[in-house]
C-alpha positions as CSV (number, residue, x, y, z in Angstrom):
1,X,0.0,0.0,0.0
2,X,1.1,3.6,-1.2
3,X,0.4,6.5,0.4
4,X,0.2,10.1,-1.4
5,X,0.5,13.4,0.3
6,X,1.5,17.0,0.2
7,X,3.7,18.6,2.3
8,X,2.5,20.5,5.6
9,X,4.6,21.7,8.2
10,X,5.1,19.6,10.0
11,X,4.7,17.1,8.6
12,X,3.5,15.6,5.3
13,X,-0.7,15.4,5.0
14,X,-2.2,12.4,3.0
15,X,-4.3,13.0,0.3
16,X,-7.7,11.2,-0.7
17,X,-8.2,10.0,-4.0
18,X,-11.8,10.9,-5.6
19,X,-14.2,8.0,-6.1
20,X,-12.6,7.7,-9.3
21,X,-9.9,6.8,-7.6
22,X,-8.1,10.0,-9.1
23,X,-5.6,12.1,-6.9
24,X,-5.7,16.2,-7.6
25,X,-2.4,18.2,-7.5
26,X,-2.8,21.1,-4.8
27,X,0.0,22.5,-6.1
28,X,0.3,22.2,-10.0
29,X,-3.6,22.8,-11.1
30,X,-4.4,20.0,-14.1
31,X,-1.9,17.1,-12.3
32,X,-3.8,13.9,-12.1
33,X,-2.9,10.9,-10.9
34,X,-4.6,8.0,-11.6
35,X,-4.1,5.4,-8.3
36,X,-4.6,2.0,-9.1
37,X,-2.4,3.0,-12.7
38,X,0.6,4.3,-10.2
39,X,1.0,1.8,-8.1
40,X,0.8,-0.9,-11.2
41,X,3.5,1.1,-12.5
42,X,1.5,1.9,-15.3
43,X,3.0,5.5,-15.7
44,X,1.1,5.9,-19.5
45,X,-2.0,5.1,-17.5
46,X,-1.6,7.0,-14.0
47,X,-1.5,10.6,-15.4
48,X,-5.1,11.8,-16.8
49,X,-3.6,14.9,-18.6
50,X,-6.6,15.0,-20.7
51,X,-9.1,15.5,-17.7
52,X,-6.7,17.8,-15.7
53,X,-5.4,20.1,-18.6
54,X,-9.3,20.7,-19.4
55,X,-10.2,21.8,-16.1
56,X,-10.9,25.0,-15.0
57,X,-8.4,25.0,-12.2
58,X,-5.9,24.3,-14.2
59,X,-6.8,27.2,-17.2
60,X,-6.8,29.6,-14.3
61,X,-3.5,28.1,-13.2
62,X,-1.8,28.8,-16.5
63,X,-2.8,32.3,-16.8
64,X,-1.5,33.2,-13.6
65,X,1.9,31.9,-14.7
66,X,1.6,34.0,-17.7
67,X,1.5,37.3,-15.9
């Protein structure tokens, strides 16, 4: 078992996939990661660029860079 988290002081906080079973990036808007894909190793699988580079958060993201 794997477990995924961010980093918090102090101390790092683990993060919940969705019922999809699909972890959100707090910090780069549009990163996806597919669980069950990661920890098969399937690393074609375990990012869903399509879904996160289409959502909003991640649009908004981008701009901000941009500035």
């Amino acid at each position: 078992m794997a477990e995924l988290g961010t980093l918090g002081y102090p101390r790092c906080i683990p993060l919940s996939a969705d019922e999809d079973g699909v972890i959100q990036s707090q910090v780069f808007p549009g990163l996806w990661l597919a669980v069950n894909d990661l920890l098969a190793r399937d690393m074609g699988g375990s990012l869903c660029f399509s879904e996160g580079l289409t959502a909003p958060e991640h649009t908004a993201f981008v701009q901000q860079l941009s500035k």
